[in-house]
C-alpha positions as CSV (number, residue, x, y, z in Angstrom):
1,X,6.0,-57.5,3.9
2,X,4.7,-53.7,4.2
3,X,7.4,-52.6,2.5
4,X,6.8,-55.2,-0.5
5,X,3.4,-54.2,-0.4
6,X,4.4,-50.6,-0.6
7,X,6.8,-50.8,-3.3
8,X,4.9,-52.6,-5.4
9,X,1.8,-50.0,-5.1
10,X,4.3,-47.5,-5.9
11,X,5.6,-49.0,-8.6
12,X,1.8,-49.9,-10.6
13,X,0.8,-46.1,-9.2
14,X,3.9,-45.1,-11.5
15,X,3.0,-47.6,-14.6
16,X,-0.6,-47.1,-14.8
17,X,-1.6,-43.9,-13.2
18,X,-3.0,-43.0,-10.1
19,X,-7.0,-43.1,-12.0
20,X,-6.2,-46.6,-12.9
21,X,-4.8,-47.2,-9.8
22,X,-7.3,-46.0,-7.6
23,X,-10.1,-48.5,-9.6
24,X,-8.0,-51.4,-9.1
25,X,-7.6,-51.1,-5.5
26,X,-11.5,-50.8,-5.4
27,X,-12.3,-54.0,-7.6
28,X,-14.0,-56.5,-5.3
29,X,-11.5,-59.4,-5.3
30,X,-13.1,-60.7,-2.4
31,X,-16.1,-61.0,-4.0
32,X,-15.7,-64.8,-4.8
33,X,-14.6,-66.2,-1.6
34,X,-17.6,-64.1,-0.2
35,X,-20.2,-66.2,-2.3
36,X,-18.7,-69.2,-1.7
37,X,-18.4,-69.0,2.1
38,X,-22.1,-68.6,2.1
39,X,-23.4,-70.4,-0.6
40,X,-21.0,-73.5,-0.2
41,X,-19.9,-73.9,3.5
42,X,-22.8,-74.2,6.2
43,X,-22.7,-73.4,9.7
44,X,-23.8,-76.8,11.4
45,X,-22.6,-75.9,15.0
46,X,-25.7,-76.2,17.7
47,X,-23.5,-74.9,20.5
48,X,-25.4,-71.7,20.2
49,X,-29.4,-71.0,19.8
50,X,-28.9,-67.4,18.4
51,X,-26.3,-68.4,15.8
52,X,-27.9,-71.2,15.2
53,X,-30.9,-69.4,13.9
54,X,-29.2,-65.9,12.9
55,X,-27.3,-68.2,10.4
56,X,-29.7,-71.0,8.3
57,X,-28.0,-72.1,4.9
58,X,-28.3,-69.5,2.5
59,X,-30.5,-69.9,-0.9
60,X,-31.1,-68.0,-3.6
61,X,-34.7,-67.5,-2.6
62,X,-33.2,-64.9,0.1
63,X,-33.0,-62.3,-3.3
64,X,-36.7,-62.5,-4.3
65,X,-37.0,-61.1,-0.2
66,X,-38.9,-57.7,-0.9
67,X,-36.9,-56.6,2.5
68,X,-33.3,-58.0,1.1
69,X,-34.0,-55.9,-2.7
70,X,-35.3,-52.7,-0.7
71,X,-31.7,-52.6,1.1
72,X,-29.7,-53.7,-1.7
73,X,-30.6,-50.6,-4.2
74,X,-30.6,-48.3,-1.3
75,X,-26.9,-49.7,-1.0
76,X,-25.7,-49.4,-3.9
77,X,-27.0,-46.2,-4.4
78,X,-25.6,-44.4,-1.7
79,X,-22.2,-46.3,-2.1
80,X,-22.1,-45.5,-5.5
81,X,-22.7,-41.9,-4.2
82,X,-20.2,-41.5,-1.2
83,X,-17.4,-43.9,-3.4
84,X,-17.9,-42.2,-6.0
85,X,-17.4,-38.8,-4.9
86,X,-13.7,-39.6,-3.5
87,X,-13.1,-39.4,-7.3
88,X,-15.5,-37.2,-8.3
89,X,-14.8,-33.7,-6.0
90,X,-11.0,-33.5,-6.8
91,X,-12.1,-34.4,-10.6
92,X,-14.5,-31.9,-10.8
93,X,-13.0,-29.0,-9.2
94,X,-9.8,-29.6,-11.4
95,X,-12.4,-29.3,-14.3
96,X,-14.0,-26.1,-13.4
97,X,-10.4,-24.6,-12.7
98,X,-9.6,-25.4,-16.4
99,X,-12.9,-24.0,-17.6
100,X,-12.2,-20.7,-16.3
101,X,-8.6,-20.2,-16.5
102,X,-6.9,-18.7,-19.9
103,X,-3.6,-19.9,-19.3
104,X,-1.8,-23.1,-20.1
105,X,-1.0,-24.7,-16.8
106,X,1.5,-27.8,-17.2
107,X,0.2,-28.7,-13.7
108,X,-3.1,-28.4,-14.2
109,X,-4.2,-32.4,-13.5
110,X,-2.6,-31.9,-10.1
111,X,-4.7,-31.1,-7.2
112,X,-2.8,-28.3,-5.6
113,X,-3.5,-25.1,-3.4
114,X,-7.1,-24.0,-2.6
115,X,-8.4,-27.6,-4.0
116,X,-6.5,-29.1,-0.7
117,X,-8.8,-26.4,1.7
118,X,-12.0,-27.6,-0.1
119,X,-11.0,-31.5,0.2
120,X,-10.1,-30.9,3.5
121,X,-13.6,-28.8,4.3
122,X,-15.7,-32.1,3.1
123,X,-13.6,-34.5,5.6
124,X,-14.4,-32.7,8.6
125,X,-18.1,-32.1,7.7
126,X,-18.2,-36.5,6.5
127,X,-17.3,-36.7,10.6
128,X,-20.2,-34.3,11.7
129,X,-22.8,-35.9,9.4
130,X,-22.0,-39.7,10.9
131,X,-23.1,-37.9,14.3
132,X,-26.4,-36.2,13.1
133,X,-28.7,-39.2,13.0
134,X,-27.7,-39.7,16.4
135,X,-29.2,-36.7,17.6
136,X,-32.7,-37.4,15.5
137,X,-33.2,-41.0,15.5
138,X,-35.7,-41.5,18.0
139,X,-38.0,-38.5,16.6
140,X,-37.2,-38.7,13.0
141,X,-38.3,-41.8,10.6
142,X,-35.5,-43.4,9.0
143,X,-37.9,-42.8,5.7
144,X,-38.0,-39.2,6.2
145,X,-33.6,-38.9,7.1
146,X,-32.8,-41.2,4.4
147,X,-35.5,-39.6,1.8
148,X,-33.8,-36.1,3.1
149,X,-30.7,-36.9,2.2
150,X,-31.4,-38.2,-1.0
151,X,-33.1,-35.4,-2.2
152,X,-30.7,-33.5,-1.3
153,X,-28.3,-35.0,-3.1
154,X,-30.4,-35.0,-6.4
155,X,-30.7,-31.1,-6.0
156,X,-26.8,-30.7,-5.6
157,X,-26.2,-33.4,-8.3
158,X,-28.3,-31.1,-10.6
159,X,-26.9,-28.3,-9.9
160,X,-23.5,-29.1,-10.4
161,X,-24.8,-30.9,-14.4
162,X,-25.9,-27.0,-14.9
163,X,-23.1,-24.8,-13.6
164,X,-20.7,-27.4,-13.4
165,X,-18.3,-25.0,-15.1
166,X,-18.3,-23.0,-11.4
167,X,-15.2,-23.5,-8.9
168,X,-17.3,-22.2,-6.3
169,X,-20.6,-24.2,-7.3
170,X,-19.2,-27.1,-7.4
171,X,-16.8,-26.5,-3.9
172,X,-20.1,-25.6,-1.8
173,X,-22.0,-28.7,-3.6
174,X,-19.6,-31.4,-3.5
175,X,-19.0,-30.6,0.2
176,X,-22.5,-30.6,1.0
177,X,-23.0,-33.8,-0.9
178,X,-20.2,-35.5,1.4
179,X,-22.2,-34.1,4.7
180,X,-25.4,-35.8,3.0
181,X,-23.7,-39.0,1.9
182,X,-22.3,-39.6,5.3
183,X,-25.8,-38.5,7.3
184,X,-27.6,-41.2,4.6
185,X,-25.0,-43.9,5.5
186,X,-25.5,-43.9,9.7
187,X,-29.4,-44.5,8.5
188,X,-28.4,-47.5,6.1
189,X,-25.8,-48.6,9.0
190,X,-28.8,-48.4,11.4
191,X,-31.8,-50.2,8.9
192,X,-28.4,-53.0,8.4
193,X,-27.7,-53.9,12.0
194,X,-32.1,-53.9,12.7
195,X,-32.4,-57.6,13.4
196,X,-36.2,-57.1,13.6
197,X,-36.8,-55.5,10.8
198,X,-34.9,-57.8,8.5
199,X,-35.8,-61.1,10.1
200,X,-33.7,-63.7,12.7
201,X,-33.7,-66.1,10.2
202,X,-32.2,-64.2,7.3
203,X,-30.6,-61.6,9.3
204,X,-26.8,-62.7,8.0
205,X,-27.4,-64.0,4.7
206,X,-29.4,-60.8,4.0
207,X,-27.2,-58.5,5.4
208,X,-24.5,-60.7,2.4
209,X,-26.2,-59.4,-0.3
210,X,-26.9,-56.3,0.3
211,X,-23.6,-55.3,1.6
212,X,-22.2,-57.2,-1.7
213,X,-24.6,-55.2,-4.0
214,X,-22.6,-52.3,-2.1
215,X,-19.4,-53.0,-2.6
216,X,-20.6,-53.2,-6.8
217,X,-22.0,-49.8,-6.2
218,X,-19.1,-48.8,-5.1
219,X,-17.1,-49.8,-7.7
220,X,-19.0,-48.4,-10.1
221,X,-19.2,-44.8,-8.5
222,X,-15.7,-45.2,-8.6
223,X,-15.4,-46.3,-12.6
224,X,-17.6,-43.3,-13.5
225,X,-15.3,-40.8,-11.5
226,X,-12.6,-41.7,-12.8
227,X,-13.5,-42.1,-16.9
228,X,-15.5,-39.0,-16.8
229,X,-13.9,-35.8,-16.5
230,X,-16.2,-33.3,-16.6
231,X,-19.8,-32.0,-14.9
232,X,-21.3,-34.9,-16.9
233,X,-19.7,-37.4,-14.8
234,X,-22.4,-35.8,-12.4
235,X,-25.4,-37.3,-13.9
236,X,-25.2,-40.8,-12.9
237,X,-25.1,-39.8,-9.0
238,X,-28.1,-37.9,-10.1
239,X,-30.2,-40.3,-11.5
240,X,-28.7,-42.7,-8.2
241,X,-30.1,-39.7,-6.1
242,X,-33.6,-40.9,-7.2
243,X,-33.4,-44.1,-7.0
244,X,-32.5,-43.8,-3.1
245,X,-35.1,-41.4,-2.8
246,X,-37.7,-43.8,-4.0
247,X,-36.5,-46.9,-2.4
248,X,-35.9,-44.4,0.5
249,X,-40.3,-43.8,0.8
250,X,-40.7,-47.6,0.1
251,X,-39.6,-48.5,3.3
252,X,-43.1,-48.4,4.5
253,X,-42.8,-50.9,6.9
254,X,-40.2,-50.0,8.6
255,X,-40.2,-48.4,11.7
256,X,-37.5,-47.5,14.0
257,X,-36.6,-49.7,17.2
């Protein structure tokens, strides 16, 4: 079967390209059988209290929950963000390479050399950033991290619209960006799994829309890598950047656990 599997990818990565590829394997097949597992089949075991009332029959009324929107755009935002920027980092240091370089390079849609060193830099620093809220989380408000981070982000975003042309600008951005994204995750990971804060009764239906509104932003992060290739392809993340930042300061009520 895995070698099926793998031939065939192989195969459509050779028809279609690896852009195309790459935004295929990131549509949300599974969206479907997600909504109708929850809208369709109810849990009507008794066995266990907890369960029992972690998992009442979802309705639509659960997306009018001020709580339940709140999550959602900050989830889509910052997946549309860290998804996004798979795509985005290779695609836009390829571009500023063209920009400055003279000569015709026949190779020049490959990422090769130096590119690898960069790519490799924003992997290690994604690990570090999971492990920073860690160290703050019981003397920072999630308000104040997540708000952090997406500032941040807007500031590099911006940058990189205005001297996107720059190998180096957009090296040191994109790699702070990824650090940022990944910090801004482990504070959306910790509001997901705050049972208190969300509400018993809601908790998993909740938690099923937001994390679907996720997956969309995902997709869509991708889509915009991977049909713009230039430094405009930075402005969406950019305007996403305020949009965390302000549902980021909504979160009013929320206080840590």
């Amino acid at each position: 079967v895995m070698v099926a599997k793998n031939g065939a990818g192989f195969l459509l990565l050779d028809l279609i390209g690896w852009r195309y590829f790459i935004l295929c394997a990131t549509l949300p097949f599974f969206a479907l059988p997600i909504i109708l597992m929850q809208f369709f089949i109810s849990d009507t075991s008794t066995d266990v209290e907890v369960v029992t009332e972690m998992n009442e029959p979802l309705s639509f009324s659960i997306l009018l929950d001020p709580k339940t929107i709140k999550r959602a755009v900050i989830e889509f935002a910052i997946l549309f963000l860290g998804y996004g920027s798979i795509l985005l980092f290779p695609n836009l240091l390829r571009y500023a390479s063209q920009s400055n370089s003279n000569i015709e390079d026949p190779c020049a849609h490959i990422v090769k050399g130096k590119t690898f060193l960069f790519l490799t830099s924003a992997g290690v620093v994604n690990l570090i950033g999971r492990m920073i809220p860690f160290l703050y989380k019981t003397k920072v408000p999630l308000q104040v991290g997540l708000g952090f981070t997406a500032a941040g982000q807007a500031c590099l975003y911006l940058i990189i619209v205005v001297w996107g042309r720059s190998f180096p600008v957009v090296a040191v951005c994109m790699i702070l960006s990824k650090f940022l994204y990944s910090v801004g995750r482990m504070e959306t990971d910790f509001l997901s799994a705050d049972v208190e804060y969300i509400g018993r009764g809601i908790f998993k239906n909740s938690n099923t829309v937001v994390h679907f509104l996720g997956l969309l932003g995902a997709f869509f992060g991708v889509v915009n890598a991977s049909l713009i290739n230039s430094q405009w392809a930075a402005v969406a993340p950019l305007g996403l950047s305020f949009v965390l930042l302000f549902a980021a300061l909504s979160l009013k009520d929320y206080s840590r656990t």
